[in-house]
Structures are given as C-alpha cells and as structure tokens.
N, C-alpha and C positions, 0 to 999 in steps of 0.2 A: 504493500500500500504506500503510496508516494506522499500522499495529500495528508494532513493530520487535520482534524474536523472538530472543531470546538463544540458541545453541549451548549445551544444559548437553554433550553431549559428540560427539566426534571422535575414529571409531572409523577406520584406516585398514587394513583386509586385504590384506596380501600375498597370502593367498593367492585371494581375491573380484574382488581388482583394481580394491577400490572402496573409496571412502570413505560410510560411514554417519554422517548428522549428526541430531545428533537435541535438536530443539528446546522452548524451557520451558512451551511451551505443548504438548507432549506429540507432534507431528508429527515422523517420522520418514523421513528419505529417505536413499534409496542410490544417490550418483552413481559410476559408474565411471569410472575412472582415463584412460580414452579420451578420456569425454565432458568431462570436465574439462578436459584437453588443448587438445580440439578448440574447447572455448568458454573457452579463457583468456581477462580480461579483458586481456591485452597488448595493446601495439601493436602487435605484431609479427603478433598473429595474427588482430584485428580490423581492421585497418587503421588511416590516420591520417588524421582528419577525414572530408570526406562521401564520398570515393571511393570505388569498390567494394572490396568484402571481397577482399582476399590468398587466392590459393586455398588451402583447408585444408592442415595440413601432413599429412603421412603418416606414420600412428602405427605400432610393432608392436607386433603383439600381447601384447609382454611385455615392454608400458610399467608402469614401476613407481613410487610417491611414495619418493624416498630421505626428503624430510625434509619438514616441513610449521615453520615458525613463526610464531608470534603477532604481529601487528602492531597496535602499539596494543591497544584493546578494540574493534576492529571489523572485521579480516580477517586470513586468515590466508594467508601464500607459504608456495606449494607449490614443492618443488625436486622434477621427474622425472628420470626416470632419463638420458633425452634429452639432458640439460642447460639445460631449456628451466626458468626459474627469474623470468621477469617480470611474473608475473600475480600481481594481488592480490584473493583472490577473499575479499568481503566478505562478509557475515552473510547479508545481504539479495541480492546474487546465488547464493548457494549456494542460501540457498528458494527463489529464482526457478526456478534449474536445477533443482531437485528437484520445484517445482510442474510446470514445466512436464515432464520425465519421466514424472511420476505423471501427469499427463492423456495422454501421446501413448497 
C-alpha cells in the first residue's frame, strides 16, 4: 500500500455493533465488532511467530467496544466488552479489514 489514509472519523454503534471509519480520502467502511474481535492484531489471538493460528476465540453475540483510545497518531485500542483489550489496530489494518470486507 503506497498511500497512508488518515481516519477523519470513528463512529462506534452500540446499537450496529460496529464500528464505521471513515477515511480522508473519502472511503468509508463498516467493520463489526465480531470481526474486529476475531482479527485482533494481538498475540493472543494471532498467535506468536510462524506457528499456526490459536483457534478463534468464541464471540457473543452481544460483544460490545466499552472504550476505544488513541495511541499515538496511528492506532487506536479497542477495550471489548470480553475484556479482551491487547490489540492495537492501526490506520492501515482497519483499511485492510475494511478493504478486505468490502470485496468478500
């Protein structure tokens, strides 16, 4: 990816159960609160080094973001409802996950 794409905002729905990011070049995605979960950048849920992937955790259905903050100017930690709070999902993995949503 060549272009780095600022976040102008970070819409979080309780009741969507998703987060809306929506970027300066005008691209707009809606990841859900599952998918987010499921593709934390942690360790915990990618695994550690080349080994296979941890199996997924098991989400429910009424996984929620309690709190989101700012790290730096280039990711921002999500705290779920879960207590699951070690992912820091960067600018540029959030378009990842959202390009990649928008094409499945």
């Amino acid at each position: 990816m060549s272009h780095h794409a600022w976040p102008t905002e970070l819409k979080f729905s309780k009741s969507g159960k998703a987060l809306t990011v929506t970027f300066d070049d005008g691209e707009t995605f809606t990841l859900p609160y599952k998918t987010l979960r499921l593709e934390s950048p942690s360790a915990e849920v990618q695994g550690h080094g080349s080994g296979p992937k941890p199996p997924p955790p098991v989400i429910s259905d009424d996984l929620t973001v309690e709190k989101a903050d700012p790290v730096g100017r280039y990711a921002v930690r999500i705290f779920f409802s879960d207590g699951h709070s070690s992912g820091l999902f960067t600018w540029a993995y959030l378009r990842e996950l959202g390009e990649k949503l928008a094409a499945a």
